[in-house]
Steps between C-alpha positions, in 0.01 A plus 500: 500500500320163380161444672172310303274735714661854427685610204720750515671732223677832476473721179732791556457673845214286524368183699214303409380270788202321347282228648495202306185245639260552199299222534447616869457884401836534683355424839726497751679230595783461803763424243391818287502732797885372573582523137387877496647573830795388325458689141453810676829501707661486236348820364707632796786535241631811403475473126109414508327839566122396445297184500178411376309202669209374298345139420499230198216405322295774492479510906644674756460328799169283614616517892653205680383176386214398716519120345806468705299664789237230472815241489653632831192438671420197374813353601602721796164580699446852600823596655677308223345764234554811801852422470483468132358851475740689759751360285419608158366837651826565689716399195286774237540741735861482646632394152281649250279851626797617737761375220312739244459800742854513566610435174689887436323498129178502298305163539190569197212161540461421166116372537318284258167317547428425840688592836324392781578415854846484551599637167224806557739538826817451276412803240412719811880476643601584141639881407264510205250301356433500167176274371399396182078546407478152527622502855255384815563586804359340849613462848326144536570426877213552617374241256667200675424647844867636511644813669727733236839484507812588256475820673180628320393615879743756474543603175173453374332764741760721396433513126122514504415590849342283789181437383516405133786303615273339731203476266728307241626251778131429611371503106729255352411551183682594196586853386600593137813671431281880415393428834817476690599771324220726582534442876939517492533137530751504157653791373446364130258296263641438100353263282616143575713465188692836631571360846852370454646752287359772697598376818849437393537842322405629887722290654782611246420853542500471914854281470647830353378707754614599841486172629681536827240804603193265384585275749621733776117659394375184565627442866379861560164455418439145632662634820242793509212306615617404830699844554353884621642789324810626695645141444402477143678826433840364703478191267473733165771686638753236513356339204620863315765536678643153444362508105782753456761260510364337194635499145134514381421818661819680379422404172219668541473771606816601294321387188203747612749800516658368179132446329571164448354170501654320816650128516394326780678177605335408804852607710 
């Protein structure tokens, strides 16, 4: 797909969707946020089985560009700026958050230098994160007088509980990688000249994997927060049940009886 905001490759199994605005830190722009809704339906394909999503020029993602915020209600008043908002909001979440929540593989946040705002939000929706020392992390709403949105609310809570989640929205103020990794915030720090090989030896390793359960995993657990027990249990019942029917699961458990290595093809 050809986009000047987002560039995306595939290496194997593997999608790279990286944000290209370095001389913005990759802030968000409209045009971005479309050309990643875009990049990551086509990770929908069959053949790409994990994708990493990271940033150019040694940033991940600054946040939405708050320039353009400044432009909106300079030339649109108040309501001309609301509108401006609801519509970049709407467009990360329905296209971007949901699109990598529902994607039925492993989506890894390659993370280096700063994500703040809206890319702090964009790392959270992410399967893994992976950061490199250099990495600084910050939610930065709170700096502009903003609400949070990408869908930190939920997700944020849910990887560091309620109230560090709510202490880092109210501090605004930068954490280093050690310390996101101390509190769960990444599940790994390398040294910055390690990020993109290591992160792309993960991603390889997950793209051979049982890719179909990953992502059936995935719907389970997001699923779990808004469900009690008995229904949970129903849901990993059919998800079992229905797993069964899959080449992937044949494979394997034959190659455990055989003591054999199996070969997953995400079918």
């Amino acid at each position: 797909m050809a986009s000047e905001q987002i560039e995306f490759t595939t290496q194997g199994n593997v999608a790279r969707i990286t944000m290209n605005r370095p001389e913005a830190r990759n802030a968000m722009s409209p045009g971005m946020v479309e050309d990643m809704g875009n990049a990551l339906r086509s990770c929908r394909r069959q053949d790409i089985r994990a994708v990493i999503i990271g940033g150019a020029g040694g940033a991940f993602c600054a946040g939405a560009d708050v320039k353009d915020f400044v432009d909106q209600l300079d030339s649109g008043g108040p309501e001309g700026l609301s509108q401006h908002l609801n519509n970049l909001a709407g467009a990360l979440h329905r296209d971007v958050v949901l699109e990598i929540r529902r994607l039925e593989k492993p989506v890894i946040a390659s993370i280096d230098g700063v994500a703040a705002g809206g890319g702090f939000s964009l790392m959270l929706a992410c399967d893994m994160r992976i950061a490199s020392a250099a990495s600084r992390f910050l939610m930065a709403y709170a700096n502009i007088g903003a609400t949070a949105d990408g869908g930190s609310t939920y997700l944020l809570p849910r990887l560091v509980g309620a109230g560090k989640a709510m202490e880092l929205f109210m501090a605004s103020q930068p954490m280093s990688a050690e310390s996101a990794l101390e509190i769960g915030l990444v599940n790994q720090v390398c040294p910055s000249g390690d990020l993109d090989r290591h992160v792309l030896e993960t991603a390889m390793r997950l793209a051979e994997g049982p890719t179909i359960a990953y992502g059936r995993a995935k719907a389970l657990f997001d699923r779990s927060w808004d469900s009690n027990l008995e229904d949970q249990l129903d849901a990993e019942t059919a998800s079992m049940s229905s797993i069964g029917l899959t080449g992937d699961f044949q494979d394997g458990i034959r190659a455990f009886a055989e003591k054999r290595r199996p070969w997953f093809q995400g079918r």
